[in-house]
C-alpha positions in Angstrom: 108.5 116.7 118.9 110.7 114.9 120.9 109.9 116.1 124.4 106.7 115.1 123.4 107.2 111.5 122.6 109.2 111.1 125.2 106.9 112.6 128.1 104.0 110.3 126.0 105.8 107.1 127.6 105.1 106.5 131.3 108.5 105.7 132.7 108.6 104.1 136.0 111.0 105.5 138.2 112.3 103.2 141.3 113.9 104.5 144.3 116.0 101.7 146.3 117.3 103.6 149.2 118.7 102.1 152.5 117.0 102.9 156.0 113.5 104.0 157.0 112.8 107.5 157.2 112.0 108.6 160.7 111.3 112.3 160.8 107.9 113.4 159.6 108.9 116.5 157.8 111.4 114.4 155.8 108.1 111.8 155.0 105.8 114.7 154.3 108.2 116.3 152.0 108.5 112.5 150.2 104.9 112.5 150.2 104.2 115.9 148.7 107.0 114.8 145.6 105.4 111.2 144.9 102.5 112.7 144.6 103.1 115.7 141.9 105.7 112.9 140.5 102.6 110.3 139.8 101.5 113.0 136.5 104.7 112.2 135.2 105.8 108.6 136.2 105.1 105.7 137.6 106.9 106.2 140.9 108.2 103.3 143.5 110.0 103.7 146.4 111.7 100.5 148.0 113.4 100.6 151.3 116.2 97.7 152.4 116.9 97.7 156.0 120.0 99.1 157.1 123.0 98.0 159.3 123.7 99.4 162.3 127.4 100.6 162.5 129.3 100.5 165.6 131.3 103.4 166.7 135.3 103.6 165.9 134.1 100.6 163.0 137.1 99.2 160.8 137.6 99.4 156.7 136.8 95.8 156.9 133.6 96.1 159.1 132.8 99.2 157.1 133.3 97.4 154.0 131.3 94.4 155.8 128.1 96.4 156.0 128.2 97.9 152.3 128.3 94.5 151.1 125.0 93.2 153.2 123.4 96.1 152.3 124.5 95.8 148.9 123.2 92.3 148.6 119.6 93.2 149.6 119.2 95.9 146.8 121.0 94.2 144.4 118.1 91.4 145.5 115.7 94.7 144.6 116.9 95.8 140.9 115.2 94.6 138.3 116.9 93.2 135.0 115.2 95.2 133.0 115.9 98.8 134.7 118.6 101.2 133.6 120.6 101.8 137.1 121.3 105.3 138.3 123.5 105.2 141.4 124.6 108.4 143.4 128.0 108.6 144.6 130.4 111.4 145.1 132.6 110.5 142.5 129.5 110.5 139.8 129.2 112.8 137.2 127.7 116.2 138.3 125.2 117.5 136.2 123.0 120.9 136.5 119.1 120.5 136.4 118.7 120.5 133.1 121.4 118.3 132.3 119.8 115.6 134.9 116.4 116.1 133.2 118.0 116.2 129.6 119.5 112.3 131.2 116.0 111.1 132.0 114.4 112.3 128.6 117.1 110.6 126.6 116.8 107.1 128.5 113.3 107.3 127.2 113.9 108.2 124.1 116.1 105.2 123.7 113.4 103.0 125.2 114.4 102.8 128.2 111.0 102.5 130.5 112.4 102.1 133.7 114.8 103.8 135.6 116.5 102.5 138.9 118.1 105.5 141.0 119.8 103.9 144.1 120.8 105.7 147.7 123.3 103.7 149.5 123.4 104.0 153.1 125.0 106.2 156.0 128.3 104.4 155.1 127.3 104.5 150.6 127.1 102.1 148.3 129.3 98.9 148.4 131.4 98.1 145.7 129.2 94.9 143.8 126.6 98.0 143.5 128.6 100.0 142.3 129.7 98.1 139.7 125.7 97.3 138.3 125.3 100.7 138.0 124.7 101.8 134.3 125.8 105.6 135.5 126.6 107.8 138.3 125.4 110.7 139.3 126.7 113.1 142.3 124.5 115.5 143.4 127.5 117.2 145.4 130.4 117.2 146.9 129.2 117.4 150.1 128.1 114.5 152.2 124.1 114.5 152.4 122.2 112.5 155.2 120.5 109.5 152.7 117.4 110.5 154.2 117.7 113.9 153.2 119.0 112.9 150.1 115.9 110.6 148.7 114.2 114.2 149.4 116.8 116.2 146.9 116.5 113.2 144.4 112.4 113.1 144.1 113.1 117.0 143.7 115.1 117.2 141.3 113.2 113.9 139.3 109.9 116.5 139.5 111.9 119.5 138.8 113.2 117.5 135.8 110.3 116.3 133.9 109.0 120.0 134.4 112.0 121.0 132.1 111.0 118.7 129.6 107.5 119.5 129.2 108.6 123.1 129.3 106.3 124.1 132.7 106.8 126.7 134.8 108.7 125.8 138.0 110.3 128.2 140.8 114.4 128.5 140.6 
């Protein structure tokens, strides 16, 4: 009854990820998962341009371009979102964990979901800090483009688990 009531409320899901996506497989791929996503949620996917880093940077010019592009998608979460941030040092969950995450957020109420994608460089620290949880997909370092690819998988792949569908392992 439960998986029920929770796939009966339209959560919207928002994506704040840093950078434009240049490769066409990469957008077709994003395209493909938006669009089986939109039977489950209301999906939104918002883009905050990124800063180019110079080769050989510092910490503190490092540090530097986390923070600006920190500020614009802190400018970009809403007050009323539950804040998912992927960093390595998250919590690792399997696929049905991550889909037993999404189904308890509603459960509770929560309508909205904010997953956020930091940059080549991650997420700066006044980000990190909004975040209600983190997540980390790996221990590996992913390309952020590549990465808002695995996420929208694993979203789909998720709200398959909970409405107990059939989907390819």
């Amino acid at each position: 009854m439960a998986l029920q009531a929770a796939a009966d409320i339209h959560m919207k899901i928002t994506i704040i990820t840093v950078g434009k996506i240049k490769e066409k497989y990469l957008r077709d791929a994003i395209a493909e998962y938006s669009k089986r996503l939109s039977k489950y949620c209301k999906l939104e996917i918002l883009e905050v341009i990124d800063e180019k880093t110079p080769d050989n940077a510092s910490i503190l010019v490092e540090n530097q371009i986390r923070d600006k592009e920190g500020e614009r998608i802190l400018k970009l979460i809403k007050d009323d979102a539950y804040v998912i941030t992927l960093e390595i040092g998250g919590t690792m969950l399997d696929s049905v964990e991550f889909a037993e995450k999404i189904e308890t957020l509603g459960i509770q109420g929560k309508s909205h979901i904010c997953f956020v994608i930091g940059g080549s460089l991650g997420l700066g620290d006044a980000v990190c800090r909004c975040s209600d949880y983190a997540v980390s997909f790996s221990l590996m370092t992913f390309p952020h483009q590549l990465m808002r690819v695995i996420l929208l998988e694993q979203i789909y792949r998720g709200y398959r688990i909970i409405n107990h569908e059939p989907y390819h392992k």
